[in-house]
N, C-alpha and C positions, 0 to 999 in steps of 0.2 A: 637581613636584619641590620639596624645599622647600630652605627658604633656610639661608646659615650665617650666622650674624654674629657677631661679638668684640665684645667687652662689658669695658670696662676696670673695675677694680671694686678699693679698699684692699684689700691683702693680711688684715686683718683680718675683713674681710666678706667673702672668698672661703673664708677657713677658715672662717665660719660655715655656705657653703654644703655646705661638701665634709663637713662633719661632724653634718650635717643639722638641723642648729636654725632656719637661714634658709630656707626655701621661697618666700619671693616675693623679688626683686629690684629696688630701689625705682629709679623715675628719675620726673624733671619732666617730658622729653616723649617722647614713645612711637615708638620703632622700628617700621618696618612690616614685621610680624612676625606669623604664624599660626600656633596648634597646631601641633606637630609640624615646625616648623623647629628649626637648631640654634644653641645658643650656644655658643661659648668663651670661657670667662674667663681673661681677661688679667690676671695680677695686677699691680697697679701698685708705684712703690717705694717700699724698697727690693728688691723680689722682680724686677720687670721681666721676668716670664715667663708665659705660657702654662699652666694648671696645671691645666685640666680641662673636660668637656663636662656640655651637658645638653640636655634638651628642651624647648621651650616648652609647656607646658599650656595657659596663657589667657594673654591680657594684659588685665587691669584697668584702665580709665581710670574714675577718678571722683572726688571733691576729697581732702584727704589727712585730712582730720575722720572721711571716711565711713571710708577704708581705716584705719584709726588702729582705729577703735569694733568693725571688725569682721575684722581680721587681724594684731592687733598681737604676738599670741601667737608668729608664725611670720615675723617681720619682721626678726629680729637685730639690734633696733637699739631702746633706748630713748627714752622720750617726748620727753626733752627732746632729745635729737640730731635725732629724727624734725621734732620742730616746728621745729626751728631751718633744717633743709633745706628745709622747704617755707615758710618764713617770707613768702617774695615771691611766693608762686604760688597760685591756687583750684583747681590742678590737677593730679594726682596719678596716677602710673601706675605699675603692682606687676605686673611680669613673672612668673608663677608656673612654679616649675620641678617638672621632673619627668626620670626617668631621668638621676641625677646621679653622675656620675663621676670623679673622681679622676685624672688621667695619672701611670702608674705615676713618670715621672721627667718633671719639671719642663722646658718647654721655653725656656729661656733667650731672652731678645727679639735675640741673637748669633746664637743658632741659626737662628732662625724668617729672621731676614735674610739668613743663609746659603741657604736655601732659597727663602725668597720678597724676593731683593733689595729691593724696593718696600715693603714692606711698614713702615707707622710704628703705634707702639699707636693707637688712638684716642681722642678728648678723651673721647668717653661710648662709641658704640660706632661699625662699620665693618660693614657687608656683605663679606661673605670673597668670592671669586670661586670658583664651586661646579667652573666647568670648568677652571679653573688647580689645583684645590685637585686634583681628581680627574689630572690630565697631570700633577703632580708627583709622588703616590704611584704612578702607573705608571712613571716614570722608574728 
C-alpha cells in the first residue's frame, strides 16, 4: 500500500510544479518514500493551503554538483538559489514527480483542521495517516 506524505514547499515552487516546469522536488534530506507513493503539497505563506497531489517516480539521492550537471533544466530554481541551498551540505535529494495535479479548489490549512483537528503543516514534510485519511472520506 503505498504512503501519503505532505511536503511543505514556497507557494512559488508549488506553482512551478502544478504548471509543469519543475519535475523534481529538491530537499537536503530524504523522506522514506517509494515509487508510487503520494505527495501533497502544502503550499506554505502567504497561501497556507493544500493545493495539489502527485506521484513519486524516484527519489534521487546524490551530491547536489551531480544533480545540478544533470537535472537542472527541470529543477525550477536557478544556479545561484540552488547553490545557496545546498551551501552547507555534500548531500542532495530531488524527489521526481509524476501524475501531477492540481486541486480544483485550494484547501485552506482552516479547512484541512476542520477535518483533521491535529493536523500542523510541516517544517519539510509529514507522513499523512493513510487509514484516518481513508475513515474521513467515508465519513
Amino acid at each position: 500500500m503505498s504512503k501519503i506524505i505532505v511536503i511543505s514547499i514556497k507557494p512559488e515552487f508549488a506553482n512551478l510544479i502544478f504548471d509543469g516546469s519543475k519535475k523534481i522536488e529538491l530537499r537536503k534530506s530524504s523522506p522514506n518514500v517509494q515509487p508510487g507513493d503520494l505527495m501533497i503539497v502544502y503550499s506554505t505563506s502567504p497561501e497556507m493551503a493544500m493545493v495539489g497531489i502527485c506521484m513519486i517516480k524516484e527519489v534521487i539521492k546524490s551530491t547536489p554538483n551531480d544533480i545540478w550537471i544533470n537535472h537542472s533544466e527541470i529543477l525550477g530554481i536557478d544556479e545561484k538559489r540552488f547553490n545557496e541551498y545546498y551551501s552547507e551540505t555534500d548531500k542532495a535529494v530531488g524527489i521526481v514527480l509524476s501524475s501531477v495535479r492540481r486541486f480544483k479548489s485550494k484547501m485552506p490549512l482552516k479547512k484541512v483542521k476542520e477535518i483533521f483537528p491535529s493536523f500542523t503543516p510541516p517544517q519539510t514534510f509529514k507522513y499523512f495517516n493513510r487509514n484516518s485519511l481513508m475513515e474521513t472520506i467515508k465519513a
